[in-house]
N, C-alpha and C positions, 0 to 999 in steps of 0.2 A: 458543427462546432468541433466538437474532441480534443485530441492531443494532437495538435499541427505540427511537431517534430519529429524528426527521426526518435525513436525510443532506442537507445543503442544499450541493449541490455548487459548487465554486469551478472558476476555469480552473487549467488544469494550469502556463499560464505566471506565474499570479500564486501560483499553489502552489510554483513552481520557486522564484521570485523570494522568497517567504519562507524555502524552505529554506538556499538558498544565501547570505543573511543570517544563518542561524542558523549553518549551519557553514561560512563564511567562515573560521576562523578554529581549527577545529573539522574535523579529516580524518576523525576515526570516524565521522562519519555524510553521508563522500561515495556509499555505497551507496546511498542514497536520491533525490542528486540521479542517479547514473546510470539510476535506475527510472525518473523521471521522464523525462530524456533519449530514455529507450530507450521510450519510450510516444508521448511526442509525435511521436518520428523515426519512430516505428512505422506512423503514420497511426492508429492504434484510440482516439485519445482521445476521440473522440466514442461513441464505444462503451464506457467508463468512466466512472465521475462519481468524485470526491475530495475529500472535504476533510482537514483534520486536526483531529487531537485531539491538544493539545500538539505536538510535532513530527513526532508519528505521522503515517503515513499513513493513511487508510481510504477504501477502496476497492469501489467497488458497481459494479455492470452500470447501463448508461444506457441507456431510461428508469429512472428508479428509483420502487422501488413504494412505496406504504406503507407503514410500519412493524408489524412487522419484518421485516427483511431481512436477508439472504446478505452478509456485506462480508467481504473481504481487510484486515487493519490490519499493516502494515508497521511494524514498532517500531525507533524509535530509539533512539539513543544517552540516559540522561537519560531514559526512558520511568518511569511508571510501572509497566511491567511490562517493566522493561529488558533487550536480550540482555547475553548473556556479553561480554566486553571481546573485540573482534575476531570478533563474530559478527553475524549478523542471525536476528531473530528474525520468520517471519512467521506471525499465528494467522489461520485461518478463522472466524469463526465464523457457525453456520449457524443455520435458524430451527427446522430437526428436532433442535439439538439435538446434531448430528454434529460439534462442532468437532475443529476438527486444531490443533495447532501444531508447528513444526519450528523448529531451530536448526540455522545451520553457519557456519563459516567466512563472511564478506564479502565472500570472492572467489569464489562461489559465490549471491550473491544475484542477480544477473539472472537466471542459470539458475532459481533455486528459483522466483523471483517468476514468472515466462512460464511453468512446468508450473502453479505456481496457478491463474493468469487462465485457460489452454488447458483446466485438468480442471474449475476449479471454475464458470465464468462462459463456459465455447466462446469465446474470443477468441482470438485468435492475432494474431502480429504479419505483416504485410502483407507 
């Protein structure tokens, strides 16, 4: 299964910079710009690639291989596959096949996002 597309990655600051347009205005989905925040601050963004899908995040290991691929997708607010109001939602999914998804609380997404990156992609924050 995975991500069957090209992942044609963007920078993480023009990736911020569309977020924080989208929810300027818009608090339920300041989770996202703190992922972002906590990546870049992290030093690892060269070690992830992202673009989006609608406001989503999706998230791969950089280099990025061929399709298909292992990505993390960060769901927004307004997603197609929207979390609960006051939660975040992030899915795995994987190319064996093994997807995971979890929900919790948004005060609780750096935590969730950083065990993702650490178990699913070996990244850690610096």
């Amino acid at each position: 299964m995975g991500w069957r597309y090209p992942l044609l990655g963007r920078a993480w600051a023009e990736v911020r910079g569309f977020e924080a347009a989208v929810f300027q205005e818009h608090t339920e989905g300041k989770y996202l710009l703190a992922i972002i925040d906590s990546i870049i601050a992290s030093g690892v963004s060269d070690q992830l690639a992202v673009t989006t899908s609608m406001h989503d995040l999706v998230i791969a290991p950089h280099p990025v291989p061929e399709p298909p691929i292992d990505v993390l997708i960060v769901r927004a607010p307004g997603s197609l596959h929207p979390p609960e109001q006051g939660s975040v939602l992030i899915e795995y999914l994987a190319v064996s096949g093994r997807n995971t998804s979890i929900e919790r609380p948004t005060t609780e997404a750096m935590g969730l996002f950083w065990r993702f990156v650490q178990e699913k992609f070996g990244v850690s924050r610096r």
